[in-house]
C-alpha positions in Angstrom: -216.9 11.9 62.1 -216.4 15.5 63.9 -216.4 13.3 67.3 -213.8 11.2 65.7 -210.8 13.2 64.9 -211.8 16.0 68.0 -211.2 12.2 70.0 -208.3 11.5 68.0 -206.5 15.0 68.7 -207.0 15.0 72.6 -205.5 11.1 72.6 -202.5 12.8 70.4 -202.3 15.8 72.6 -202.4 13.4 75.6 -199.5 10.8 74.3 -197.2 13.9 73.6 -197.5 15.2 77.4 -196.7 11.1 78.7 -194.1 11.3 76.1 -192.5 14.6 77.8 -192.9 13.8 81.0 -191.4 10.1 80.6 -188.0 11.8 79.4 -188.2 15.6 80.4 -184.4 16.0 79.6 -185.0 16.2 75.9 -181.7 14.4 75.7 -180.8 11.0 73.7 -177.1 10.2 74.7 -175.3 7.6 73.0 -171.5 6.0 72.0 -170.2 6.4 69.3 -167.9 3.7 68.5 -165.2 4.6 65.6 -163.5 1.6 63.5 -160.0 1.5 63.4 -157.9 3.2 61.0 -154.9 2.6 58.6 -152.8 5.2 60.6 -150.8 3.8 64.2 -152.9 6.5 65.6 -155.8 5.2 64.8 -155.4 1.4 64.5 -157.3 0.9 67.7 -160.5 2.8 67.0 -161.9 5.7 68.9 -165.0 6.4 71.4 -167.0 9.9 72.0 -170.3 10.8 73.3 -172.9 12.1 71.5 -175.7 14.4 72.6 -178.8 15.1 70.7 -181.2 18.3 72.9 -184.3 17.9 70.7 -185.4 21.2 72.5 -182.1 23.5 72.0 -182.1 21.6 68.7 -178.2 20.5 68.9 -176.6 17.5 68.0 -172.9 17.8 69.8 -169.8 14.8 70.4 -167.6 15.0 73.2 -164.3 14.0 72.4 -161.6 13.5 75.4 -159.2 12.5 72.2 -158.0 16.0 71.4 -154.8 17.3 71.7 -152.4 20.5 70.5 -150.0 20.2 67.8 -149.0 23.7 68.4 -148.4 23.4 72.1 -144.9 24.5 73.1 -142.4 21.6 73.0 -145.2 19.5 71.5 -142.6 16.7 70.3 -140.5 16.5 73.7 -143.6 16.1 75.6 -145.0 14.2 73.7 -142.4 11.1 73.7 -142.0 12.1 77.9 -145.8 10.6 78.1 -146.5 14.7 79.2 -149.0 15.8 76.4 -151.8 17.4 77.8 -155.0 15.9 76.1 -158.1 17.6 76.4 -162.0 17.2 76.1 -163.4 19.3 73.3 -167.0 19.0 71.2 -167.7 19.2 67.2 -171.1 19.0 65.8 -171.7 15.9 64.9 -172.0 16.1 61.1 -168.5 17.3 60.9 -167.5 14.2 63.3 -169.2 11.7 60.9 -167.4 13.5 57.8 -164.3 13.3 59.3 -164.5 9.8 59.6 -166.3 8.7 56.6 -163.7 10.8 54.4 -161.0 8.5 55.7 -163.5 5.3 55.1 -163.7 4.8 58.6 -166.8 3.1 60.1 -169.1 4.2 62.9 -171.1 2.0 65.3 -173.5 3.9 67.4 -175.0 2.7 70.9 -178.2 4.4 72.3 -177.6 4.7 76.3 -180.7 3.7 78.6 -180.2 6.4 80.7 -183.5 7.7 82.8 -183.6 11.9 82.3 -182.2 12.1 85.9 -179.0 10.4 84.5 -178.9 12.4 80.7 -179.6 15.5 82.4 -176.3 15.1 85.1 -174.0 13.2 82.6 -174.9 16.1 80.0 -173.9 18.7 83.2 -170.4 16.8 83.8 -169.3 16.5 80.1 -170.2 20.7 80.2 -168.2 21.1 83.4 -165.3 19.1 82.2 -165.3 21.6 79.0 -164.4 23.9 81.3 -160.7 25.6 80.7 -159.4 24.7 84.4 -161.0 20.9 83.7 -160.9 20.1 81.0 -157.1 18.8 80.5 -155.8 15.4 81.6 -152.8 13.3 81.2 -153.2 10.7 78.6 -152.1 7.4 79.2 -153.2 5.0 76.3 -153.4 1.8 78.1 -155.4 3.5 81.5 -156.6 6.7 81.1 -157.7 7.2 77.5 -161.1 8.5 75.4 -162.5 5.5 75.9 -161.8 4.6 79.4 -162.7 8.4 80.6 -166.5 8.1 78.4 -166.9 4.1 80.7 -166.0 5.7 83.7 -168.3 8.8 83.2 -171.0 5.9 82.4 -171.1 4.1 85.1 -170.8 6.8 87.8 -173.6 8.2 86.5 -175.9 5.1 86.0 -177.8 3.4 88.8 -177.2 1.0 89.7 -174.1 0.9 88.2 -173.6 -1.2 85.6 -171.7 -4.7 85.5 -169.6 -4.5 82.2 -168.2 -8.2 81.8 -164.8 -9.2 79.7 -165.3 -8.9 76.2 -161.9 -11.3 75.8 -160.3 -14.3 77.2 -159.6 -14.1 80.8 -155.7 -14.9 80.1 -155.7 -11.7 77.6 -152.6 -9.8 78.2 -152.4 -5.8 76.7 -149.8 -6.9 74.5 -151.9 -9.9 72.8 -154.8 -7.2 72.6 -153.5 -4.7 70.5 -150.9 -6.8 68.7 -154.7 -8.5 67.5 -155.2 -5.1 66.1 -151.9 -4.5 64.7 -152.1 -8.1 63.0 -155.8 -7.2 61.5 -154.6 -3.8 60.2 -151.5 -5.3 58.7 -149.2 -3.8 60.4 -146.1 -5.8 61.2 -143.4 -2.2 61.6 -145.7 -0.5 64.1 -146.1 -3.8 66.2 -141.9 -4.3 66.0 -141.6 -1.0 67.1 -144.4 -0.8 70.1 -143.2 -4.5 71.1 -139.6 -2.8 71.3 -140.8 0.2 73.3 -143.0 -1.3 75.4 -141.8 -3.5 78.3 -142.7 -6.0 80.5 -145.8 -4.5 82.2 -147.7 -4.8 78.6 -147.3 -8.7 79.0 -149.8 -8.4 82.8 -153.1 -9.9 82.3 -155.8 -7.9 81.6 -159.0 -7.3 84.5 -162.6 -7.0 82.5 -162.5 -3.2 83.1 -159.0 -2.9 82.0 -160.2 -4.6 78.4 -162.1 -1.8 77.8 -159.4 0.8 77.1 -160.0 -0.2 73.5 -163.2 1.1 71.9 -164.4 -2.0 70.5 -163.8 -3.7 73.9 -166.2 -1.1 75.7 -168.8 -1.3 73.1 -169.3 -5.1 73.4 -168.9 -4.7 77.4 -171.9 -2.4 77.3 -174.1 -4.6 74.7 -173.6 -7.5 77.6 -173.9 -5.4 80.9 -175.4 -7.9 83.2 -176.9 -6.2 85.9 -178.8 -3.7 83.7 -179.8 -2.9 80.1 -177.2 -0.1 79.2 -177.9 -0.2 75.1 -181.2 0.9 74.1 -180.2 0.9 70.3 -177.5 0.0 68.0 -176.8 0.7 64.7 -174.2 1.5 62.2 -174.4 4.9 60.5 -173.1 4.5 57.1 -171.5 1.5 55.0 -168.0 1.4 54.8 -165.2 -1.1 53.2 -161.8 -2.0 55.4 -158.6 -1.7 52.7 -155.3 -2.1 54.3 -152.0 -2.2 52.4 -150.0 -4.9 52.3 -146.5 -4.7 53.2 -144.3 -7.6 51.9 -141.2 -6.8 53.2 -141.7 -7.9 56.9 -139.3 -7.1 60.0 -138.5 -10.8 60.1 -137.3 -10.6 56.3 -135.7 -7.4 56.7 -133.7 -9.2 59.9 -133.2 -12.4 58.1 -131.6 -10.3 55.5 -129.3 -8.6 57.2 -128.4 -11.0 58.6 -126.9 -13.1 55.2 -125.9 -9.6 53.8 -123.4 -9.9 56.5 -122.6 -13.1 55.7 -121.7 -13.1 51.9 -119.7 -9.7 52.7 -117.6 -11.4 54.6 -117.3 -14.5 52.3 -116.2 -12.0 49.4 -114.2 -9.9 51.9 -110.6 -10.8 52.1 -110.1 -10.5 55.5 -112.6 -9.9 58.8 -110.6 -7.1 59.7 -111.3 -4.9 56.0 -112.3 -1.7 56.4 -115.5 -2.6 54.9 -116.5 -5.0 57.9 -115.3 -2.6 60.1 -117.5 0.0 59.1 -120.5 -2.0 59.0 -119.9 -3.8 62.4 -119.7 0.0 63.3 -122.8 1.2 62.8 -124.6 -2.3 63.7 -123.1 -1.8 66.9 -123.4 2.1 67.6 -127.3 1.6 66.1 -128.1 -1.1 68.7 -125.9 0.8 71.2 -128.3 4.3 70.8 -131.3 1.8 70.9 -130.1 0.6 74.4 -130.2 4.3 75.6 -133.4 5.0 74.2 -135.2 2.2 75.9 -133.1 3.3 79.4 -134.6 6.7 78.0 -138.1 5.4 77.6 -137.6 3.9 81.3 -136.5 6.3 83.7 -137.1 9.5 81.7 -140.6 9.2 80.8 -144.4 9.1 82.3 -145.0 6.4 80.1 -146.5 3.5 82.3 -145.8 0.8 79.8 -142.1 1.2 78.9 -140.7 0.3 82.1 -138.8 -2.6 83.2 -138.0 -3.5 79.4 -136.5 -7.0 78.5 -135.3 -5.7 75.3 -132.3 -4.4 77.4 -131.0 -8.0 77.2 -129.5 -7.7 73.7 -129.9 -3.7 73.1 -126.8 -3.1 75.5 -125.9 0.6 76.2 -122.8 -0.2 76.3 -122.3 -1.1 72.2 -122.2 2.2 71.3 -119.0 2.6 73.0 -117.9 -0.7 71.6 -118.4 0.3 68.0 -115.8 3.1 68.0 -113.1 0.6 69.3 -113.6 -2.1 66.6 -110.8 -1.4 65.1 -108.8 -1.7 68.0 -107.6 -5.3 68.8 -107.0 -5.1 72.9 -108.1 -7.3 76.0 -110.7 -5.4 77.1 -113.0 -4.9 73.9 -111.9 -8.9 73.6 -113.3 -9.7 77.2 -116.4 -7.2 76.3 -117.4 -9.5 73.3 -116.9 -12.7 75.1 -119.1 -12.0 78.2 -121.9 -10.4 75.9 -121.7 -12.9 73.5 -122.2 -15.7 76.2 -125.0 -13.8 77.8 -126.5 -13.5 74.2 -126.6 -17.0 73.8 -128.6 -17.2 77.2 -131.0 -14.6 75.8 -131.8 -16.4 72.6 -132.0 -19.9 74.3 -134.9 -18.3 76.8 -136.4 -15.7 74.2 -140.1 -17.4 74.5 -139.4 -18.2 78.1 -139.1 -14.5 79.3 -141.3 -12.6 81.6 -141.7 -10.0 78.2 -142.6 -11.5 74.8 -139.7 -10.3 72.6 -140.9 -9.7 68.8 -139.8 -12.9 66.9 -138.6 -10.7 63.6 -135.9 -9.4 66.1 -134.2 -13.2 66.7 -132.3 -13.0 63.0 -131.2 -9.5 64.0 -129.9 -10.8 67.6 -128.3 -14.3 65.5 -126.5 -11.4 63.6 -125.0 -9.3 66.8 -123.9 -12.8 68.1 -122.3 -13.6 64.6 -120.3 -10.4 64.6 -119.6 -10.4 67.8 -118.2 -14.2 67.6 -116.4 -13.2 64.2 -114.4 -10.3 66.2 -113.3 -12.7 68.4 -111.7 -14.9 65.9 -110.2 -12.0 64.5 -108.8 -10.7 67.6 -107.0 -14.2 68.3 -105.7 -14.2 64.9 
């Protein structure tokens, strides 16, 4: 029986050491994969790394989603697309609490990396920590946490993976995160993003370009063709989705205007009231200030996806001037109305036609500029 366990503890003695020097790096790297949140800043998920060093006894995520609410002028560059973000790391048990505390789900994905590949992808997350590297400008469709945490993957991998699409091939960025926005019932958010966001949103996504969003680069690397990249997978705590419901829509809202306007003027006794007045006003001055915030959004900003915006078609610029000369009855403002309210007409008859898909909710409001704008007319004549 001596002879036994003395056999037993060399065999133990001898697995340990094959163990050690099959993965020297002490390392087990993996994704964590964040569900999306009820927030807009969080609707789409969230990726880090995580790094467990069995012999330093650590367990750290890298995060390349971290940004400075105190930075100077925080606000300004923030709308300008100039907000530094910056990689940063949290032990991992205050990661997970984060997340579970907002009952937020979290998938994780155990890399098959060889110790070569831990060991140098463990180097380059340290070196990008780094005060003089560690900043970079965030752009959410191209250059976000997710995409930095694939490209660090595969240049460190060999061969290099093959990460397939996750979506159909026809997926454009727009469809993909209005299926988020849809999902977290969200119908303000997605009028406002497909307001701001022009026509480059409406391209067709490449395989690696699906894979800005986390869930996107999770199922990529579950299906990498060319080599095994997911070791593991599991989920690390139960969690239950609850979004809130919100039951007045933007196409409601619109569609309501839009007959407030109409029984005013019913019960008004004359188009020209003051009442009317004021309140083609401010629907003109509003739409007006939109106009320059999209021309804003445009030429003024770093933003990839707000240029070339066909929203310009109906916002014009030019309104706000136009509301502060309702009252007036001349030729110009009279010409004005007449050309926009023909080219309006052309906008509405090719809305699903355009090279940018234009929010439906926003067709009641533009039926509304054309009914003012038609209803000046008449009064103008008259």
């Amino acid at each position: 029986m001596a002879r036994f366990y003395c056999l037993l503890f060399i065999f133990i003695c001898l697995a340990g050491q094959g163990t050690r020097a099959q993965d020297s790096s002490h390392l087990r790297i993996s994704l964590l994969t964040c569900t999306p949140g009820d927030e807009l800043y969080s609707i789409f998920g969230h990726s880090a790394i995580r790094i467990t060093d069995s012999s330093s006894v650590t367990d750290i995520v890298y995060n390349y989603g971290t940004f400075n609410f105190d930075d100077e002028g925080f606000y300004i560059k923030f709308i300008r697309g100039k907000l530094p973000y910056y990689l940063s790391i949290v032990d991992f048990p205050d990661f997970q609490w984060d997340y579970q505390a907002t009952n937020r789900g979290m998938s994780e994905q155990i890399l098959n990396l060889s110790p070569a590949e831990k060991t140098i992808f463990q180097h380059r997350l340290n070196e990008n920590l780094k005060e003089e590297n560690k900043y970079y400008q965030y752009d959410f469709f191209l250059d976000n946490c997710t995409t930095r945490l694939r490209d660090a993957i595969i240049q460190i991998s060999q061969p290099a993976p093959q990460l397939p699409a996750v979506m159909p091939v026809s997926t454009t960025f727009r469809e993909a995160i209005h299926q988020y926005l849809d999902a977290g019932k969200q119908p303000w958010s997605k009028l406002g993003i497909d307001i701001l966001l022009g026509a480059p949103t409406d391209a067709i996504m490449t395989p690696a370009q699906q894979q800005f969003l986390p869930d996107n680069l999770m199922a990529a690397l579950d299906k990498s063709s060319n080599k095994k990249m997911v070791e593991s997978k599991k989920n690390l705590y139960p969690f239950t989705p609850f979004h809130e419901v919100n039951i007045i829509t933007p196409f409601l809202f619109c569609t309501g205007l839009l007959l407030l306007f109409i029984v005013l003027q019913l019960f008004t006794s004359s188009p020209s009231s003051r009442l009317m007045q004021g309140m083609d006003g401010m629907l003109f001055f509003f739409t007006g200030l939109l106009g320059i915030l999209l021309i804003f959004m445009w030429t003024g900003t770093d933003h990839s996806m707000t240029k070339d915006n066909y929203n310009l078609l109906w916002a014009w610029p030019t309104h706000i001037i136009a509301a502060f000369l309702i009252i007036k009855n001349n030729r110009a403002l009279k010409i004005y109305f007449t050309i926009a309210s023909v080219f309006l007409t052309l906008v509405l008859l090719a809305w699903f036609f355009l090279p940018q898909q234009l929010n439906p909710a926003l067709i009641p409001f533009n039926l509304l500029l054309l009914y003012r704008m038609a209803t000046r007319l008449f009064t103008y004549e008259n």
